[in-house]
Structure formats: C-alpha cells, structure tokens
C-alpha positions, -999 to 999 in steps of 0.1 A, spaced: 0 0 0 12 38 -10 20 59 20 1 89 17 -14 114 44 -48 103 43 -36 60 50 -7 79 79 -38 94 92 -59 67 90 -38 41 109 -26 69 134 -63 72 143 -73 35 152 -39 34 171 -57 63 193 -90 42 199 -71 8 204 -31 9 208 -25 -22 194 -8 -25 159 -27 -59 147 -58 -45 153 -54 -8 135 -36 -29 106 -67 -49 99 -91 -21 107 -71 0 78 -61 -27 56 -26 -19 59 -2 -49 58 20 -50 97 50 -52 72 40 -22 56 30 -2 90 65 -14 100 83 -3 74 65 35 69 77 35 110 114 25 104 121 44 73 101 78 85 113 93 118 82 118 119 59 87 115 73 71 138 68 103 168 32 101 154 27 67 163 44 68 197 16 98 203 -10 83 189 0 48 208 1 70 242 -30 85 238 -45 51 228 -36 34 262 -48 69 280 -85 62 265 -84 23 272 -75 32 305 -100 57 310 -124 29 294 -119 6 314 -117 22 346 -153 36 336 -166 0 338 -148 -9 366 -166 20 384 -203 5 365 -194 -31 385 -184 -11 416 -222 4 418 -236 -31 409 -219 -46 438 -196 -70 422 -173 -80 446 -141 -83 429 -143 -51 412 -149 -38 446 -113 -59 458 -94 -49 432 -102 -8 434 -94 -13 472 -65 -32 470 -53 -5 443 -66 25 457 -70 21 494 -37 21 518 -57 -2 537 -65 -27 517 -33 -31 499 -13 -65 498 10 -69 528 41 -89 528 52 -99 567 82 -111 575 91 -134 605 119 -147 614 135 -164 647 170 -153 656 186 -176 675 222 -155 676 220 -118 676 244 -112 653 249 -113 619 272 -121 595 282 -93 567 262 -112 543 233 -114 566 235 -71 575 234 -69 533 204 -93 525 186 -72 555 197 -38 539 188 -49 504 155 -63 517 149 -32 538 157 -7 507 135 -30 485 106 -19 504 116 17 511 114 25 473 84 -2 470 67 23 498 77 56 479 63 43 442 35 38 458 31 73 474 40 86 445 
C-alpha cells in the first residue's frame, strides 16, 4: 500500500481508539510489514505513532476504569477488591516477614540481605506514594 497522508492518518487514528498495531492494521487494511516499514524508514511517522499509541492506552484506560466504576455500583465484589487493594492504603497487599534469631548477630552477608530487603521496600513504599 502507498504511503500517503490520508492512510498515515488513518492508521494513526485506530492506534488512538485501540493501541494495538494488529488491530489498527486490519481495521485499515494496511499490511503489519508495511505499518513497520513506513515507521522504520520515516522518523516523523514514527513520533506520530508513539503519540497516537500513548494516547490510545490513556483512553483504554479511562475505558476501562469507567466499567470498573459500572461493577463497583452493581456490587460485584471483585471489582470492589481490586479498586481497594489499588486505591486504598488499607486494603493493599502486605508482605510480613518473620523470622527467629537464634544468635543476635549477623554475618556481613546477613546485614546486606537485610539492607537490600529493607531498601527493597523503602522505594516499593515511595512508588507507591507517589
């Protein structure tokens, strides 16, 4: 297929409804080789689709969070788990660890597996928050 404006723009806008290359190939009849191709040979094309891709997973999310709010207000339960354990501090996995210390101090390689673990959930904590 010729690459012309009116096939760039045509692909560019089924990547904006559904960010998934398969799907805006069939939908324009433009072959994945081809898409491919037009994206590796054209630098400007290729911005384009990383916009269009972008604002493609911004409306899918936006989609989909929309019906997970309709099966929130019909009370299904694991729509309801999976907002909380998502959105509520609360509700959010925990991960306990126990241990029994039978000699009080450690070895070097014992101080760094604590430090590592202890860092691990620091920065786990501050995505999170963020």
């Amino acid at each position: 297929m010729k690459k012309t404006k009116a096939n760039e723009e045509k692909i560019l806008g089924e990547l904006r409804n559904i960010p998934i290359v398969q799907v805006a190939c069939e939908k324009t009849g433009i072959s994945r080789n081809t898409f491919y191709k037009w994206k590796r040979t054209d630098k400007k094309f290729e911005q384009q689709v990383e916009e269009a891709m972008i604002e493609g997973e911004k409306f899918v999310n936006d989609m989909s969070e929309s019906q997970l709010l309709q099966l929130i207000k019909e009370k299904k339960f694991l729509a309801i788990q999976f907002w909380l354990r998502h959105r509520h501090p609360k509700f959010k996995n925990k991960l306990e660890v126990t241990a029994k210390i039978i000699d009080e101090t450690l070895t070097q390689e014992q101080e760094n597996v604590v430090r590592n673990a202890l860092s691990m959930v620091n920065q786990n904590k501050y995505e999170r928050e963020q």
